[in-house]
N, C-alpha and C positions, 0 to 999 in steps of 0.2 A: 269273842272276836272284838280287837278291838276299836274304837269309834274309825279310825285311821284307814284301819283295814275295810270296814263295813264300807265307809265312804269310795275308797276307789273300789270295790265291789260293783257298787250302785253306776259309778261315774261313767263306766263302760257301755255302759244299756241303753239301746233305743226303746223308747218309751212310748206307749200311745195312750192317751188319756181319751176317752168316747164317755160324753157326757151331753147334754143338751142343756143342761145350767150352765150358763158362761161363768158365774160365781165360782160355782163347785168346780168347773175346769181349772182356773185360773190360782184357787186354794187349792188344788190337789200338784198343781201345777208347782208353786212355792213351797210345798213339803218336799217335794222332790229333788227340787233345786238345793235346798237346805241341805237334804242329806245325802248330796252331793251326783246326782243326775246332769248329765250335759246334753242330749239331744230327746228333747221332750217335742211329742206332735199331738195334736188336738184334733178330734173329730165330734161334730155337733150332732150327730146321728146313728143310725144303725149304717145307713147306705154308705155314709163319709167313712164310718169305721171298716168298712169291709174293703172300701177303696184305698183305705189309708196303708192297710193290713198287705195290699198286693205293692204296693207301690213303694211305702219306708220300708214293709218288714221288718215291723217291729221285735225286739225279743220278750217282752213281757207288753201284756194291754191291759188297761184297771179300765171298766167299763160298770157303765150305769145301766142298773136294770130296766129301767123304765125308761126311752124313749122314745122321739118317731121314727115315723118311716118303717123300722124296723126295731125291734125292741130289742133287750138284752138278750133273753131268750131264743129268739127267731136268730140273733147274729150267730148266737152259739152252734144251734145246729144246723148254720152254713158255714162254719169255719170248720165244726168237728166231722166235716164229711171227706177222708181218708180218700184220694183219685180224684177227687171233684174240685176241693179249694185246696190255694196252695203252701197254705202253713198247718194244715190241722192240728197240730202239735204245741202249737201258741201257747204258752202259759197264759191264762186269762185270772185275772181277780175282779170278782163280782161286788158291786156297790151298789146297797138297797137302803130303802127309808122303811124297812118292814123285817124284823128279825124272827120273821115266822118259820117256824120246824118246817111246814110243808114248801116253804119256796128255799131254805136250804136243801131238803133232799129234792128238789125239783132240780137246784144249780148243781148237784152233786153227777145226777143223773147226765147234765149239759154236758159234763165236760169242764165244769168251772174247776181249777186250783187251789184258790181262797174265795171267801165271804167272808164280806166286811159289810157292817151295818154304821151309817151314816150317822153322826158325825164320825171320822177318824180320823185318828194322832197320828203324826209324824212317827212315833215310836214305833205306834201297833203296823203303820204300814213298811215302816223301814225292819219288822222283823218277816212281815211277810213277804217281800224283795228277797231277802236274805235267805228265807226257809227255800223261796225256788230258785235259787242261786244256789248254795250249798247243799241240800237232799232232793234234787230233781226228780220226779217220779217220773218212770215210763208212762207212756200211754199203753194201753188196754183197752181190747173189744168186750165188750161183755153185752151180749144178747146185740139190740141195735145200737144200743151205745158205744160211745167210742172216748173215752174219760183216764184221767191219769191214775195211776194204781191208785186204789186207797190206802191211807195212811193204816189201818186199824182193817181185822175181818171181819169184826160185826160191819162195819161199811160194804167193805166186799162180798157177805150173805145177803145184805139185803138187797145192793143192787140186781145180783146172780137171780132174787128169790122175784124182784120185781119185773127180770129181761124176762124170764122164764114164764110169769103171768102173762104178758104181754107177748109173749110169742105164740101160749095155746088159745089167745084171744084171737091174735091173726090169721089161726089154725081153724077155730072155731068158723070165725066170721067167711073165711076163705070156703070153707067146706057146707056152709048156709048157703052163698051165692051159687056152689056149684046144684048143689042141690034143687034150686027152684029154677034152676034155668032148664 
């Protein structure tokens, strides 16, 4: 694609940026602009981003793992709950200071689109804009999750392998309580 094209791509999109570093908003904020974003909104928390989420409706949010109030995490699974909030659907890209295996398949599980580990280029973010721009993936239930297809099946066996643990735990636990009462 080329730069031209990529740019009006981008220029369309409402944007929410949820970060609680005023820095990192403001630099994530001028890559955007750069390649070519026009209605960018900021949210300094979990609560702001979820208010923000009902109120702009946004099409795509780059959100920080780690903030207050409510953290990356805890936003996820109030946005990815399908009858209850009102965009579940939200393309979400996750931004962490920590490129550990276990909080990738943690974000995987969320409901996240991309992971991006901090610092990030203009490039890398303007290809990931572009990947959920031109190959949009469905959303999918899988066990209690509720997460965009996976790109790959090894993705899709593990989450399947890990709803399925996690349902005969709830099964388990469910069937202790009845028991001792």
């Amino acid at each position: 694609m080329s730069p031209k094209r990529a740019e009006r791509a981008i220029e369309g999109l409402v944007i929410l940026v949820a970060d609680n570093n005023a820095y990192t908003r403001k630099l994530t904020r001028m890559m955007l602009v750069n390649l070519g974003a026009r209605s960018i909104y900021e949210a300094a928390d979990g609560v702001a981003a979820l208010d923000a989420i009902r109120t702009v409706s946004p099409d795509i949010m780059i959100m920080n793992w780690d903030m207050p109030v409510l953290d990356g995490p805890e936003v996820m699974r109030i946005v990815r709950s399908p009858g209850i909030f009102p965009k579940p659907n939200l393309p979400i890209i996750m931004l962490t200071d920590l490129g550990l295996r276990s909080r990738v398949n943690a974000a995987m599980k969320l409901g996240v689109h991309e992971f991006l580990v901090k610092p990030i280029s203009p490039k890398t973010l303007q290809q990931r804009l572009l990947g959920i721009l031109l190959k949009p993936r469905p959303m999918i239930r899988a066990g209690r999750y509720y997460i965009p297809m996976p790109r790959r099946r090894s993705e899709m066996k593990e989450l399947m392998a890990a709803a399925s643990m996690e349902h005969q735990a709830d099964a388990d636990e469910a069937a202790a309580k009845m028991a001792a009462a």
